[in-house]
NUVEX-923693 format. One record per residue: residue in one letter; x, y, z of N, C-alpha, C, CB in turn. Coordinates in nm, 3 decimals, always signed. Glycine has a CB too. Example, Ala and Ser with C-alpha at 12.3 -4.5 7.8 and 13.67 -1.06 7.14 Angstrom:
<pt residuo="a" n_xx="+1.319" n_yy="-0.569" n_zz="+0.780" ca_xx="+1.230" ca_yy="-0.450" ca_zz="+0.780" c_xx="+1.320" c_yy="-0.330" c_zz="+0.780" cb_xx="+1.131" cb_yy="-0.447" cb_zz="+0.905"/>
<pt residuo="s" n_xx="+1.285" n_yy="-0.225" n_zz="+0.708" ca_xx="+1.367" ca_yy="-0.106" ca_zz="+0.714" c_xx="+1.290" c_yy="+0.003" c_zz="+0.787" cb_xx="+1.408" cb_yy="-0.060" cb_zz="+0.572"/>
***
This chain:
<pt residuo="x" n_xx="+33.389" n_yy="+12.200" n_zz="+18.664" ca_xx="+33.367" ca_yy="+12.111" ca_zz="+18.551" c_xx="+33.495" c_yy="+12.031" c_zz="+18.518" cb_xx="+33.321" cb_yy="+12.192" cb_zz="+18.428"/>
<pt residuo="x" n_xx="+33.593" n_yy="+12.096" n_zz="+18.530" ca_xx="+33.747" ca_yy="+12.018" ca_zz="+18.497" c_xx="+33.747" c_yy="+11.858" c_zz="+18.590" cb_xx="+33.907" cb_yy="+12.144" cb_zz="+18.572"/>
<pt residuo="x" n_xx="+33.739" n_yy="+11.917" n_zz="+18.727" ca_xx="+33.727" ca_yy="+11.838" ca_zz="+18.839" c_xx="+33.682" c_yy="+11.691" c_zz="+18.780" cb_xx="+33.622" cb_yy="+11.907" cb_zz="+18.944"/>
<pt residuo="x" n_xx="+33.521" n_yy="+11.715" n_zz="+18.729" ca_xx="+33.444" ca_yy="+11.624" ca_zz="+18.693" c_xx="+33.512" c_yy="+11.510" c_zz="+18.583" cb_xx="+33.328" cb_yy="+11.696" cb_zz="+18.645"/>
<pt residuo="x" n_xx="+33.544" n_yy="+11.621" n_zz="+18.468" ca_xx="+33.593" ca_yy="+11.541" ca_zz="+18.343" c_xx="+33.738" c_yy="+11.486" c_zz="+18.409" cb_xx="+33.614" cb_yy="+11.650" cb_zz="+18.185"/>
<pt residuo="x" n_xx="+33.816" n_yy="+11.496" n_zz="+18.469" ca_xx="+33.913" ca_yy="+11.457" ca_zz="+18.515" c_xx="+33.921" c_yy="+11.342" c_zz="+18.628" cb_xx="+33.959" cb_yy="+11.558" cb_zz="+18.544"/>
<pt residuo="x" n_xx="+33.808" n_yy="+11.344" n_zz="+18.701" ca_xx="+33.782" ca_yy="+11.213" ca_zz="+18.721" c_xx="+33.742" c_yy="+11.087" c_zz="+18.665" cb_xx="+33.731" cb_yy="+11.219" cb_zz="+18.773"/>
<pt residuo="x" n_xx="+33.606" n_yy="+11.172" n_zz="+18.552" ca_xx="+33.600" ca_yy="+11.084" ca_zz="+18.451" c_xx="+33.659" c_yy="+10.993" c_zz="+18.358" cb_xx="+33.571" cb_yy="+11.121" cb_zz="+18.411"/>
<pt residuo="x" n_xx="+33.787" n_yy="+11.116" n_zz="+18.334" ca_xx="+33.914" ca_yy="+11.010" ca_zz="+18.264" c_xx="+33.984" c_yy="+10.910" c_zz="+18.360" cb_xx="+34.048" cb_yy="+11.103" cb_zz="+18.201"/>
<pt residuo="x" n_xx="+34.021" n_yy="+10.977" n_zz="+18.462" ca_xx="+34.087" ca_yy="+10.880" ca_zz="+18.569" c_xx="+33.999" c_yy="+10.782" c_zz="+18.548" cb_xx="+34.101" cb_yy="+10.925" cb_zz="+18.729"/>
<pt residuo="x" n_xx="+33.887" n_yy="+10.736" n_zz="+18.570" ca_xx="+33.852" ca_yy="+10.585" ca_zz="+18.643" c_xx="+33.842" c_yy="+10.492" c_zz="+18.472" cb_xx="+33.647" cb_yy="+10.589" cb_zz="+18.766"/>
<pt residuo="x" n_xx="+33.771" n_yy="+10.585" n_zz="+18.371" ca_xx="+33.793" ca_yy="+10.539" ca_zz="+18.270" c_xx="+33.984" c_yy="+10.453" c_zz="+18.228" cb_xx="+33.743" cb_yy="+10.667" cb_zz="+18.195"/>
<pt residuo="x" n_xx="+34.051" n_yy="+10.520" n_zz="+18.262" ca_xx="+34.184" ca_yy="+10.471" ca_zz="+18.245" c_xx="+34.266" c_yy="+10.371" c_zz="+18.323" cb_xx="+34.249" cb_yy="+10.568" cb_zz="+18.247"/>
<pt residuo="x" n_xx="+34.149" n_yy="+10.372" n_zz="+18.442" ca_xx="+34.169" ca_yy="+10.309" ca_zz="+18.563" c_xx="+34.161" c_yy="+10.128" c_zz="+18.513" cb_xx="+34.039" cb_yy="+10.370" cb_zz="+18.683"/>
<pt residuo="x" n_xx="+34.012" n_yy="+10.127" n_zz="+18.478" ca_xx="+33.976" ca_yy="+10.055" ca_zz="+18.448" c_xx="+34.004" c_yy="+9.964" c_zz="+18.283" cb_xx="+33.887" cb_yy="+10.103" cb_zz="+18.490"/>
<pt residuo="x" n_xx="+34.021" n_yy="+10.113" n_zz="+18.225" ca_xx="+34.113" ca_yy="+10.016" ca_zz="+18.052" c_xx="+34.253" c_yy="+9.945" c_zz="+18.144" cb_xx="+34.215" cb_yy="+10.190" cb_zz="+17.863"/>
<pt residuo="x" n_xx="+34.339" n_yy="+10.048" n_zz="+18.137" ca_xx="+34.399" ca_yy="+10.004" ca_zz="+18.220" c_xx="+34.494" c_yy="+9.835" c_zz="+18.303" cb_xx="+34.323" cb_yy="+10.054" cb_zz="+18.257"/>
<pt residuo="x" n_xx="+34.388" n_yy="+9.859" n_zz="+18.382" ca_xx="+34.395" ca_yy="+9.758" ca_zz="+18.530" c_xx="+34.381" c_yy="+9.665" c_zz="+18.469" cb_xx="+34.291" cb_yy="+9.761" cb_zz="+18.660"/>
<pt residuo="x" n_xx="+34.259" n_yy="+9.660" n_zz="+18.379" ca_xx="+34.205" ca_yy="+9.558" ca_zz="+18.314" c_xx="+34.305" c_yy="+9.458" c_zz="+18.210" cb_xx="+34.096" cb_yy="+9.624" cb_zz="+18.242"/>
<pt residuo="x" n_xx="+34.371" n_yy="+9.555" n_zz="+18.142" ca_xx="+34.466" ca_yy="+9.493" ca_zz="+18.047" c_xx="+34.585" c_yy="+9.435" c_zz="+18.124" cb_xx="+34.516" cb_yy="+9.598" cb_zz="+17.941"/>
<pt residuo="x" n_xx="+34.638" n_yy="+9.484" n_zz="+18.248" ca_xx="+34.764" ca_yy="+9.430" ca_zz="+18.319" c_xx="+34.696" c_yy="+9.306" c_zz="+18.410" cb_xx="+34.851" cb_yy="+9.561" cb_zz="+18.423"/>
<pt residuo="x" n_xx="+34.584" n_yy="+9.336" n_zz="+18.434" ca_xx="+34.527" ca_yy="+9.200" ca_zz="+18.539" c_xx="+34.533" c_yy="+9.269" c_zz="+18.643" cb_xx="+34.614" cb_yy="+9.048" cb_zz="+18.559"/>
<pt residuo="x" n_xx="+34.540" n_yy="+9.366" n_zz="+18.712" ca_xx="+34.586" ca_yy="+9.411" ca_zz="+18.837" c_xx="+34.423" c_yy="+9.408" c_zz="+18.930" cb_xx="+34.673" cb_yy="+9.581" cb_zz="+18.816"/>
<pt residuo="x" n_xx="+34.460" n_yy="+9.415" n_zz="+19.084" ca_xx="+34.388" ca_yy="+9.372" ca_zz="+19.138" c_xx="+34.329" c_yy="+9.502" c_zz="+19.205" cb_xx="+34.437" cb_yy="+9.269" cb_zz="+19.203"/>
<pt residuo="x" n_xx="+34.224" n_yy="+9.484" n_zz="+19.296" ca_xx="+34.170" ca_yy="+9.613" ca_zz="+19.354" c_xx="+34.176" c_yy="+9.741" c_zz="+19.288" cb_xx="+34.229" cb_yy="+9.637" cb_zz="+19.469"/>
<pt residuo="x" n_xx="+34.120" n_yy="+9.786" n_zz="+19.189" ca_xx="+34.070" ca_yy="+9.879" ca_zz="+19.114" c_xx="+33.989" c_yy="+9.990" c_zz="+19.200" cb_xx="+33.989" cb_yy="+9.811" cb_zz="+19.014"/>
<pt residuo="x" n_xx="+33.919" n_yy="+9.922" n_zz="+19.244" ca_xx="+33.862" ca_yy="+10.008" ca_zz="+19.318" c_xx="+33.954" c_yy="+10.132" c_zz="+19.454" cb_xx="+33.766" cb_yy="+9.905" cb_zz="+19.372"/>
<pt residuo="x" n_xx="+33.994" n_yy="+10.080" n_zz="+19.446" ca_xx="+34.093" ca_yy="+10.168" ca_zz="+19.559" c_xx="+34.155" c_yy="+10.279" c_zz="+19.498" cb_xx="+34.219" cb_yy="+10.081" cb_zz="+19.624"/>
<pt residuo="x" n_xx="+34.195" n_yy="+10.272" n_zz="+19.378" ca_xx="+34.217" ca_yy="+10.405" ca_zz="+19.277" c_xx="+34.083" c_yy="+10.467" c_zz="+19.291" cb_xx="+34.255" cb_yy="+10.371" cb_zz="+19.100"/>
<pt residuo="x" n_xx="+33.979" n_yy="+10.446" n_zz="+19.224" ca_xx="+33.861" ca_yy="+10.519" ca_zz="+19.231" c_xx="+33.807" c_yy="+10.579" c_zz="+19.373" cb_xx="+33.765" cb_yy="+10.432" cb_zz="+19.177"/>
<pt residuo="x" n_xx="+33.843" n_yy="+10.498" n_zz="+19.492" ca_xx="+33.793" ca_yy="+10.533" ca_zz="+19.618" c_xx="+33.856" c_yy="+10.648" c_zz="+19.648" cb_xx="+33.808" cb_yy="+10.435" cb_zz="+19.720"/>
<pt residuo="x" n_xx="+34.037" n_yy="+10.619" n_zz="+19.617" ca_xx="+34.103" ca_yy="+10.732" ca_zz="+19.657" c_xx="+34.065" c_yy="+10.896" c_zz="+19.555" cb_xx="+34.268" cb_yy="+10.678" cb_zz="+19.646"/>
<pt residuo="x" n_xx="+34.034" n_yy="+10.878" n_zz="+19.413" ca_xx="+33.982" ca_yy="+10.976" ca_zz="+19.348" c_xx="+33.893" c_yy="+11.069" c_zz="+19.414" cb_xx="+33.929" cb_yy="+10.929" cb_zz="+19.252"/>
<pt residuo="x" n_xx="+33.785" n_yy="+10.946" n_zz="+19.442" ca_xx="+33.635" ca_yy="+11.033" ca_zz="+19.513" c_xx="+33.678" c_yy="+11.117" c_zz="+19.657" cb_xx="+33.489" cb_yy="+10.894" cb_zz="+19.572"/>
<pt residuo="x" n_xx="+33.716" n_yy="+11.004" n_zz="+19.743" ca_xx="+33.768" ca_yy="+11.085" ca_zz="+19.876" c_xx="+33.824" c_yy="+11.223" c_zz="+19.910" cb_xx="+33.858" cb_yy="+11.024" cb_zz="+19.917"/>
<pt residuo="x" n_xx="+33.937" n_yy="+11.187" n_zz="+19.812" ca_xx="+34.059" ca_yy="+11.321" ca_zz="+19.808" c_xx="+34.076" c_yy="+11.338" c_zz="+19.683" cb_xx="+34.216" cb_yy="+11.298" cb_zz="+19.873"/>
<pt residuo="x" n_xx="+34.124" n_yy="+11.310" n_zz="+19.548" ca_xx="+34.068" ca_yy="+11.417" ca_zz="+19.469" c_xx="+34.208" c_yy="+11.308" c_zz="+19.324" cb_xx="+34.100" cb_yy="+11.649" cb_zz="+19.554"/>
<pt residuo="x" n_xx="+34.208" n_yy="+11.361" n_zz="+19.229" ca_xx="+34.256" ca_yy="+11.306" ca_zz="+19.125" c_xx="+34.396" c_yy="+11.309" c_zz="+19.148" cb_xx="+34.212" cb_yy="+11.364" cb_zz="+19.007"/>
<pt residuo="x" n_xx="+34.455" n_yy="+11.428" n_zz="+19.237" ca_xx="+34.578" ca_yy="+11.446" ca_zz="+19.300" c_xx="+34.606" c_yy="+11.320" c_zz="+19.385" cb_xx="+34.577" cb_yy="+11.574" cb_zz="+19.383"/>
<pt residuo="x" n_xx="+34.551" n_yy="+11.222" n_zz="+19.388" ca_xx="+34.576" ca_yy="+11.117" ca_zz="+19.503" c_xx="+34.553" c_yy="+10.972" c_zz="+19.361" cb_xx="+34.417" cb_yy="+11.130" cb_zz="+19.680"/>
<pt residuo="x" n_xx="+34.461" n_yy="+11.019" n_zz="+19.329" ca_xx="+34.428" ca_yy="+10.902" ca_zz="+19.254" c_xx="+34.512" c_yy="+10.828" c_zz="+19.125" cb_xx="+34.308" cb_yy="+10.936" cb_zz="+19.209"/>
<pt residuo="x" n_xx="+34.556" n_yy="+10.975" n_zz="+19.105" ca_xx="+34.602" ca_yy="+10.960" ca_zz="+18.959" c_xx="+34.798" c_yy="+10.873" c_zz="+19.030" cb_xx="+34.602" cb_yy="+11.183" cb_zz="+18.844"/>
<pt residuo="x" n_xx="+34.861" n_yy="+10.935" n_zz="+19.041" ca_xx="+34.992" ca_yy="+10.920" ca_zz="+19.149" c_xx="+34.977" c_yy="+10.753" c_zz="+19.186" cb_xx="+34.973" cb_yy="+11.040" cb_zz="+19.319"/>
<pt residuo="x" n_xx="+34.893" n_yy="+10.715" n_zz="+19.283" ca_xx="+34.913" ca_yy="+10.612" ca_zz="+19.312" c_xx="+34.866" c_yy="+10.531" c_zz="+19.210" cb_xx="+34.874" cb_yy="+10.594" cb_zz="+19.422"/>
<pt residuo="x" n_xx="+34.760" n_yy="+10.510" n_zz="+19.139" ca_xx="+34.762" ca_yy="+10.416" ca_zz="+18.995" c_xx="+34.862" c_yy="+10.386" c_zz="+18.961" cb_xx="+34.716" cb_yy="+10.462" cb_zz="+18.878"/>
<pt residuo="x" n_xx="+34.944" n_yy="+10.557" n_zz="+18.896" ca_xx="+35.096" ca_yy="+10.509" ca_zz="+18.818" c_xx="+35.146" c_yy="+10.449" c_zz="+18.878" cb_xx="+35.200" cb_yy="+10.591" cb_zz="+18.780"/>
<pt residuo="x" n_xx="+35.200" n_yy="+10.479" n_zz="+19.019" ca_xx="+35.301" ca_yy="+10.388" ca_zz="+19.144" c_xx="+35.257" c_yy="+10.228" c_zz="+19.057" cb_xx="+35.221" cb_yy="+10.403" cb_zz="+19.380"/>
<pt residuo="x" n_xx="+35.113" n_yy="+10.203" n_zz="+19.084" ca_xx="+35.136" ca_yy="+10.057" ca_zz="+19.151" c_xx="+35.121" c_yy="+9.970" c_zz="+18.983" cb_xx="+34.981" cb_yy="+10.005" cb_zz="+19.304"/>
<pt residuo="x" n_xx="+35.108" n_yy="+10.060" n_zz="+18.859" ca_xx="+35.112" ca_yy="+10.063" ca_zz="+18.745" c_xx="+35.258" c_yy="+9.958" c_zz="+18.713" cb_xx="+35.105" cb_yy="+10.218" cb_zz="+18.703"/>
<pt residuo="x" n_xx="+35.323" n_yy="+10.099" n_zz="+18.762" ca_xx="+35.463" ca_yy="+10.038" ca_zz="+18.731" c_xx="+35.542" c_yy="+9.916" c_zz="+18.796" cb_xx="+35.545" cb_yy="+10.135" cb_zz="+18.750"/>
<pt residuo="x" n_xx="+35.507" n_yy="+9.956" n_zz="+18.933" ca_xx="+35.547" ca_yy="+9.786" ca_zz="+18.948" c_xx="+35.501" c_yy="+9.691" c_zz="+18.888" cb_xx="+35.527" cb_yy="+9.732" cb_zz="+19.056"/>
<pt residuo="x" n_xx="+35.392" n_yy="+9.673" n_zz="+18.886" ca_xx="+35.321" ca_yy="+9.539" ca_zz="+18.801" c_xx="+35.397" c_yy="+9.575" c_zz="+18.663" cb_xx="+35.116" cb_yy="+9.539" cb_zz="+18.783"/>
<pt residuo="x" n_xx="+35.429" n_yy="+9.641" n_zz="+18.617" ca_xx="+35.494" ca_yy="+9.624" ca_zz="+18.444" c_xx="+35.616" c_yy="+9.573" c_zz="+18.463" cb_xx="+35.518" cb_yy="+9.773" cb_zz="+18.343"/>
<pt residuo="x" n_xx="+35.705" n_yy="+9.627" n_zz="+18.601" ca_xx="+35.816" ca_yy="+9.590" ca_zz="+18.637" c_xx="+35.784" c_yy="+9.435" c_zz="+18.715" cb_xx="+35.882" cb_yy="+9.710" cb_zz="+18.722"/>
<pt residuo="x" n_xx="+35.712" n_yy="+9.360" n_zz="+18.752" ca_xx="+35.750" ca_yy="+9.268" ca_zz="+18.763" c_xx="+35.670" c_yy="+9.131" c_zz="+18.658" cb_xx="+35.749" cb_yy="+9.272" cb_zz="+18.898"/>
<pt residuo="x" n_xx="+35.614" n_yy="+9.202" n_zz="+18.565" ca_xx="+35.580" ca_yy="+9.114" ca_zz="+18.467" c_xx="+35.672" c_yy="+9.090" c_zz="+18.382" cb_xx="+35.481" cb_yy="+9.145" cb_zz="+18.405"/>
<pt residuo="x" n_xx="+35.737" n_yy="+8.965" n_zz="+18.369" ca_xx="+35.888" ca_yy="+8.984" ca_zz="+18.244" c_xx="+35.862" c_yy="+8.991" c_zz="+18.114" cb_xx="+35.999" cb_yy="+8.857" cb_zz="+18.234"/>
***
């Protein structure tokens, strides 16, 4: 059940998120969630999170 709700938040956050920075391919967070697991999903979001904050001035 954790599993579940924890994906749930991931894509939910994925998508507030992505949405508010403009960022592109969303889906590839979610793909990587489903595939391999929130351990993959969650990690690379932040990664590519932060660059985009870091190169928005």
């Amino acid at each position: 059940m954790d599993v579940i709700v924890s994906s749930l938040v991931l894509g939910t956050f994925v998508f507030s998120e992505g949405s508010r920075l403009k960022m592109k391919n969303l889906w590839i967070y979610i793909a990587s969630n489903l595939l391999v697991g929130v351990s993959l999903g969650l990690p690379l979001f932040l990664l590519m999170r932060q660059r985009k904050l870091e190169e928005t001035p």
